[in-house]
C-alpha positions as CSV (number, residue, x, y, z in Angstrom):
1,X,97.9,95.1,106.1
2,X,99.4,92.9,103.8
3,X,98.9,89.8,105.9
4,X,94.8,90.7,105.8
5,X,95.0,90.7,102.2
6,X,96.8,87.5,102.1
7,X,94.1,85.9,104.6
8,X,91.4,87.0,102.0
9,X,92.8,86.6,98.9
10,X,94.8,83.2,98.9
11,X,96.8,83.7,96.4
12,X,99.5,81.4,95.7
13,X,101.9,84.0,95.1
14,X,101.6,88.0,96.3
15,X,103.5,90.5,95.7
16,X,103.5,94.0,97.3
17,X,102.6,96.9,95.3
18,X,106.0,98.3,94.6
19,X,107.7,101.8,92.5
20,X,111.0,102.8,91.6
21,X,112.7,105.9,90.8
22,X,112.1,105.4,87.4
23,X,108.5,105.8,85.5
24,X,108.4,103.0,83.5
25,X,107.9,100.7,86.8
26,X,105.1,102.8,88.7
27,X,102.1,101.0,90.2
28,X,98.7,101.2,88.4
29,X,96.7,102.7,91.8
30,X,93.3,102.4,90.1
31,X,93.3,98.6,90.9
32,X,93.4,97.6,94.9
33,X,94.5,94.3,93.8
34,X,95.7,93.2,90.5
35,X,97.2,89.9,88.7
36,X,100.8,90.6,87.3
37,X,103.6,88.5,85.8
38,X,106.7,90.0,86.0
39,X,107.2,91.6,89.0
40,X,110.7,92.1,91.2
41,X,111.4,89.3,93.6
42,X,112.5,92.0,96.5
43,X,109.4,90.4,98.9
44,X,107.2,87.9,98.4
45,X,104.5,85.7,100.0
46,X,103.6,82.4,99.0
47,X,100.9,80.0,100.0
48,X,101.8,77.4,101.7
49,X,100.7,75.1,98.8
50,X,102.8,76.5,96.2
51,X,105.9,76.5,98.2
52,X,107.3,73.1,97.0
53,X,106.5,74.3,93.0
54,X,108.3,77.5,93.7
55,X,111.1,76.6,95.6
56,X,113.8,76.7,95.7
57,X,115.0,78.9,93.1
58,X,116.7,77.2,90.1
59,X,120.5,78.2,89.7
60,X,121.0,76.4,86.3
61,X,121.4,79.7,84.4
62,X,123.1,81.5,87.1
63,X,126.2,81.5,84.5
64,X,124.7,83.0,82.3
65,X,122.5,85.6,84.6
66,X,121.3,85.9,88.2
67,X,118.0,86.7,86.7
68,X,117.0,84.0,85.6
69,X,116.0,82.2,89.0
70,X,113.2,84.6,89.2
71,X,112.1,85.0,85.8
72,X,111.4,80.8,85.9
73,X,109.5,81.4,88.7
74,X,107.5,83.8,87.3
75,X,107.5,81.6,84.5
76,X,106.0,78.5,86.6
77,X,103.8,80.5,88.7
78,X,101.7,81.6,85.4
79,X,101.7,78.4,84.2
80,X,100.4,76.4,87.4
81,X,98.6,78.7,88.8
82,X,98.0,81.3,86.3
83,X,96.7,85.2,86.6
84,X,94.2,84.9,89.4
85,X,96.3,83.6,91.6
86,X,99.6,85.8,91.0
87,X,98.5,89.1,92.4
88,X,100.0,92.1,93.5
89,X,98.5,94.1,96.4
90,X,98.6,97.7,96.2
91,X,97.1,98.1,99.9
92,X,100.5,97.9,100.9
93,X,103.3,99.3,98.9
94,X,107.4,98.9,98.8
95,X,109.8,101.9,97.6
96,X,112.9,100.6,96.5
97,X,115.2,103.3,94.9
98,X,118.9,101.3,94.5
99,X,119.6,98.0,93.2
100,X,123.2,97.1,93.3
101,X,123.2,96.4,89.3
102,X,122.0,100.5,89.8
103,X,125.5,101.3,91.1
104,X,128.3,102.5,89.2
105,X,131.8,100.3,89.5
C-alpha cells in the first residue's frame, strides 16, 4: 500500500503514481519508485518534517493563477530536499480523467 511505501521510503514528499486521459501524462511503469518534480497536487503525503517548509500553500500569485501555489511547492521541495526525497510511488496509482479547468463553460 501506499502507506508501506511511505514507512520505507521516508520521503519528504510522495506522490502517487498517477495517469490521465491524455498520453503526454502517463506513468513510466518500469520504475516502482521514481523522483519527480512536477507532478499534480490531487494527493499527497508529506513527512512530518517537511510539513512546516511546505505548508501552507502560498496564495501571493493567486491573481495571477491558482497554479502557482503548487508549482512553488514543487519549487521548494527540490530545492530543500531535492530528487531523492520527492518521489512518486507507482505501487499505488490514481486515475483522474476531469479537472474542472477540463470542462467547457
Amino acid at each position: 500500500t501506499f502507506e508501506n511505501y511511505l514507512r520505507v521510503w521516508q520521503p519528504a514528499l510522495a506522490v502517487p503514481g498517477a495517469t490521465r486521459r491524455d498520453e503526454d501524462h502517463l506513468i513510466d511503469p518500469a520504475g516502482e519508485i521514481v523522483s519527480i518534480y512536477g507532478f499534480d497536487h490531487l494527493f499527497i503525503a508529506l513527512h512530518h518534517d517537511a510539513v512546516d517548509l511546505l505548508l501552507p500553500y502560498t496564495l501571493r500569485y493567486e491573481n495571477v493563477s491558482w497554479w502557482y501555489s503548487e508549482y512553488v511547492m514543487n519549487l521548494v521541495a527540490a530545492m530543500f530536499f531535492g530528487p531523492q526525497y520527492v518521489v512518486q510511488i507507482h505501487g499505488t496509482c490514481i486515475y483522474f480523467c476531469l479537472h474542472d479547468h477540463d470542462i467547457a463553460s
